[in-house]
KOLTORVO-787629 format. One record per residue: residue in one letter; x negated, y negated, z of N, C-alpha, C in turn. Coordinates in steps of 0.1 Angstrom, whole numbers, plus 5000, padded with zeros to 4 digits. Example, Ala and Ser with C-alpha at 12.3 -4.5 7.8 and 13.67 -1.06 7.14 Angstrom:
BEGIN
A486850575078487750455078486850335078;S487250225071486350115071487150005079;
//
This chain:
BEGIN
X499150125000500050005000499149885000;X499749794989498349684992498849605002;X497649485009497649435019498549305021;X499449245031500349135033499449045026;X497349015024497348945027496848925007;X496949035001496549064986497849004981;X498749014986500448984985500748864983;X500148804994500248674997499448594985;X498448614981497248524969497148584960;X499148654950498948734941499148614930;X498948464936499248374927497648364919;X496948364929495348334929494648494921;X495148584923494348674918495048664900;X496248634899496548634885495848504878;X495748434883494648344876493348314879;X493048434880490948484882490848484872;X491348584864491048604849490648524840;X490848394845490548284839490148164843;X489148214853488448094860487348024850;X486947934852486347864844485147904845;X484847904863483148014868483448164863;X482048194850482248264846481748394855;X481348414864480748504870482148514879;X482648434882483748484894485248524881;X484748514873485648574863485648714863;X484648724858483748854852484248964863;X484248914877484548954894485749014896;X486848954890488248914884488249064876;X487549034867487949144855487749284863;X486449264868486149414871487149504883;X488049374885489349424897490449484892;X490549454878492049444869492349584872;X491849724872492449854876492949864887;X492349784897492949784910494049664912;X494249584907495249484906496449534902;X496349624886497549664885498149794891;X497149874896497550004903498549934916;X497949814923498649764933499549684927;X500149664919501349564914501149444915;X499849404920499549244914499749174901;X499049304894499149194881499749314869;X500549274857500749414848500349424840;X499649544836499349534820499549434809;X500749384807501349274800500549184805;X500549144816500249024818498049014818;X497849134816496349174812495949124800;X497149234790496649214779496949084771;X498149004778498648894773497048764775;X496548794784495148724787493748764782;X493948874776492648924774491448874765;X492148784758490748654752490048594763;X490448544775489748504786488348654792;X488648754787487748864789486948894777;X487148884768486448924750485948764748;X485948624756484848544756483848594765;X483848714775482748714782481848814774;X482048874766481748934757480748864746;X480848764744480048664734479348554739;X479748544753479048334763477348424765;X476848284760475548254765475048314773;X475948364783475348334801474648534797;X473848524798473148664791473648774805;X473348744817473948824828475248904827;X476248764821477848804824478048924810;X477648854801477848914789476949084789;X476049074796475449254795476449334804;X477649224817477849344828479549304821;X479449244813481049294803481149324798;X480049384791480249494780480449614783;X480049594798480049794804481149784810;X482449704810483949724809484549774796;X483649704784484349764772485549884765;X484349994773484850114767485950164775;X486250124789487250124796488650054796;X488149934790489249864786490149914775;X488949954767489749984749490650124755;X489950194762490650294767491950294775;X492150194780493250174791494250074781;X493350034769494249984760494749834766;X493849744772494049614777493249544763;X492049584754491549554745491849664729;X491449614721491449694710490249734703;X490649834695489049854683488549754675;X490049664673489549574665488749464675;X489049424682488149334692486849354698;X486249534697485149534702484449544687;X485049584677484149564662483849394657;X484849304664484349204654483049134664;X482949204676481849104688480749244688;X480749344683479949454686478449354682;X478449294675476849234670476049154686;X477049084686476249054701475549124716;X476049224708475249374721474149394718;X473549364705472749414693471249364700;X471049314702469949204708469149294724;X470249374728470349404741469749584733;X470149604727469849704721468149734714;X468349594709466749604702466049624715;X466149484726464749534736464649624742;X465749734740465449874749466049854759;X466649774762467949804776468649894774;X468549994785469350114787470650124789;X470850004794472849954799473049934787;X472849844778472949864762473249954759;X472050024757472550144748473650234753;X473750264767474550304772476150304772;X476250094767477150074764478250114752;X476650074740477250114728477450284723;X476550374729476650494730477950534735;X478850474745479750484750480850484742;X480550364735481850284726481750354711;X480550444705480550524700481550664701;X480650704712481750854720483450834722;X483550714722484950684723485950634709;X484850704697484950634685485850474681;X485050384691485550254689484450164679;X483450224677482450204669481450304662;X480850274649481050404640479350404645;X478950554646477450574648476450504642;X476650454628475650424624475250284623;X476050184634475950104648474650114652;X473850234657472550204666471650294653;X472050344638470550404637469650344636;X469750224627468450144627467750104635;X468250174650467250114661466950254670;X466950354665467250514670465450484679;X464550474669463250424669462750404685;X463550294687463850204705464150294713;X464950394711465250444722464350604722;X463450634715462550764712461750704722;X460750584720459750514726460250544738;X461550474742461550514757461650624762;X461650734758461850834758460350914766;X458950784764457850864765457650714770;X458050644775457550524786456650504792;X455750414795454750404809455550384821;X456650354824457250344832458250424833;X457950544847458350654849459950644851;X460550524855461950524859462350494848;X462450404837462850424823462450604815;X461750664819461750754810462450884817;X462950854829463850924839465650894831;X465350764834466950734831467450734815;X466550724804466650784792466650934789;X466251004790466051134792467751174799;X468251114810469751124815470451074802;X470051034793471050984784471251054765;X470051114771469651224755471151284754;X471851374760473051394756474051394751;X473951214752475351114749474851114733;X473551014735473051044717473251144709;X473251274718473151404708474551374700;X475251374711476551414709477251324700;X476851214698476851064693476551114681;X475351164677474751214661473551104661;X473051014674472350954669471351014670;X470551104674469051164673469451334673;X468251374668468751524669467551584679;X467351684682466751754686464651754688;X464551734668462851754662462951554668;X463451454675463651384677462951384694;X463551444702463151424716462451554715;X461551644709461051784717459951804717;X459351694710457451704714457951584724;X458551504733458451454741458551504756;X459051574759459651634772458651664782;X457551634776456051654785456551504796;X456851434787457151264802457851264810;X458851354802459851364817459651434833;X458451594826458251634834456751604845;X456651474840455551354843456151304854;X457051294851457751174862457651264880;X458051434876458051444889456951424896;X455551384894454551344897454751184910;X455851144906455851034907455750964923;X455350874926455050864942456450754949;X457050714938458550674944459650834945;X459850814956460650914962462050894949;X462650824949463750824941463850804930;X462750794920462650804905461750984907;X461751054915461251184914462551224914;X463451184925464251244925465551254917;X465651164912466251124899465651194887;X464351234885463951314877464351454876;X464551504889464851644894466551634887;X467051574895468451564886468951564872;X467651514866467751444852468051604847;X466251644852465751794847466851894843;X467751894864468452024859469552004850;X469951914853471251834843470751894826;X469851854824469451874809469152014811;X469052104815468752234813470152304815;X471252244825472652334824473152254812;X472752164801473552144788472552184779;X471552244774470952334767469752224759;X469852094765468551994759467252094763;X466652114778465852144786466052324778;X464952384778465252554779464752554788;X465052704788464452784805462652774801;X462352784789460852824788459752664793;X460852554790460252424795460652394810;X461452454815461452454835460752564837;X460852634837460452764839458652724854;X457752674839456752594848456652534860;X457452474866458052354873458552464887;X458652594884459152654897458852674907;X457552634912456552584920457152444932;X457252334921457352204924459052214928;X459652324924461252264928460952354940;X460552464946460052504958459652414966;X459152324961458052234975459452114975;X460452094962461352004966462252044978;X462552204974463552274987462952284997;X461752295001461152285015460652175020;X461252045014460451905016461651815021;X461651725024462351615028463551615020;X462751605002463351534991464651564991;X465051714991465951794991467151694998;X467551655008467951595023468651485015;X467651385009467551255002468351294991;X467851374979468551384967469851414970;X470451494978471751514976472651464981;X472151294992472351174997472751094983;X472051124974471851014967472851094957;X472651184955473851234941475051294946;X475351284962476551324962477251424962;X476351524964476251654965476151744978;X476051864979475251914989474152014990;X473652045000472452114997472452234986;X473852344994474252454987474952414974;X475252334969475352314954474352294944;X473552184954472252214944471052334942;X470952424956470152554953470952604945;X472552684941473052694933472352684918;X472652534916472052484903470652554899;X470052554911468652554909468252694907;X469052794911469152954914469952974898;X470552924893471052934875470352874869;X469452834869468152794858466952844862;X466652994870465753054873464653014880;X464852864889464252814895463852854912;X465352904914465052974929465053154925;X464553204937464953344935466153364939;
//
């Protein structure tokens, strides 16, 4: 039940949407599922406004415009936006794309998978995202490697694409930040229960996921992913990692 006091300032939350401060906009937007689930605001009255949301999509302000785009694919989906609306501003992601931002690509990989934009959107820049793929910087080549999938599945890269790389990922568990290791371990098994990873490329590693299960890390990772211990030996026991 929402609160007397959401009740009370359902004047004020229907015109967030359109505040002038684009950040407390943006703030606004990112509430809209919870506004209408609570009967603040309705669909109609969403989609009746939704140009006040597809300018944040295109303003200057480079911050607002990267953390609106990663509403996009949910919106077109909930149907407050259209296909036609994310095709005619899709160029302005484009930028975010070249320098290898992963929210980028994430975004437009998204809006792909959701066929609101046609794949061949990111091949000219397939390139960008291989590189990161083998990064000096071990948390970029953690959190790309988490995203090989979407691409697969996307059609943007295939396979002779990421498989002389896979040596960086398994680089990373090296790594002396506790939570880009641990994030790697996730990455790893993740990619090995959808068939990126084979058993012949973990297989090695059976060692190191031993010293994760007898180490702290173990405690932490499944803090952090939400999990629990016995789910993840599980995992780890189906990819021939535990005995």
């Amino acid at each position: 039940m929402v609160s007397d006091a959401i009740e009370k300032n359902k004047g004020y939350y229907m015109k967030s949407l359109s505040l002038e401060d684009q950040f407390s906009r943006l703030d606004a937007w990112y509430k809209v599922d919870f506004l209408i689930d609570n009967k603040i605001l309705t669909k109609d009255y969403v989609v009746e406004n939704k140009q006040k949301f597809l300018d944040l999509l295109t303003t200057t302000d480079e911050m607002v415009k990267v953390h609106a785009w990663v509403l996009a694919r949910r919106f077109a989906d909930a149907g407050y936006i259209s296909k036609e609306d994310i095709n005619k501003r899709k160029t302005y992601l484009i930028p975010y794309v070249e320098s290898g931002d992963l929210t980028a690509w994430w975004n437009a990989v998204d809006l792909i998978n959701g066929n609101y934009i046609d794949n061949t959107y990111l091949f000219p820049y397939k390139d960008i995202f291989i590189d990161s793929l083998k990064s000096d910087n071990p948390g970029i080549v953690s959190d790309a490697w988490h995203m090989v999938p979407l691409l697969v599945n996307a059609g943007i890269i295939k396979e002779n694409n990421y498989e002389e790389n896979k040596k960086y990922l398994f680089n990373v568990l090296k790594s002396s930040n506790q939570y880009i290791r641990l994030n790697a371990w996730e990455t790893i098994i993740d990619l090995g229960e959808k068939g990126i990873l084979k058993r012949d490329d973990i297989l090695p590693y059976k060692e190191k996921a031993k010293e994760l299960v007898n180490g702290e890390d173990l405690i932490k990772l499944t803090s952090l992913f939400d999990t629990t211990q016995e789910l993840f030996l599980e995992r780890l026991k189906n990819l021939d990692l535990m005995n």
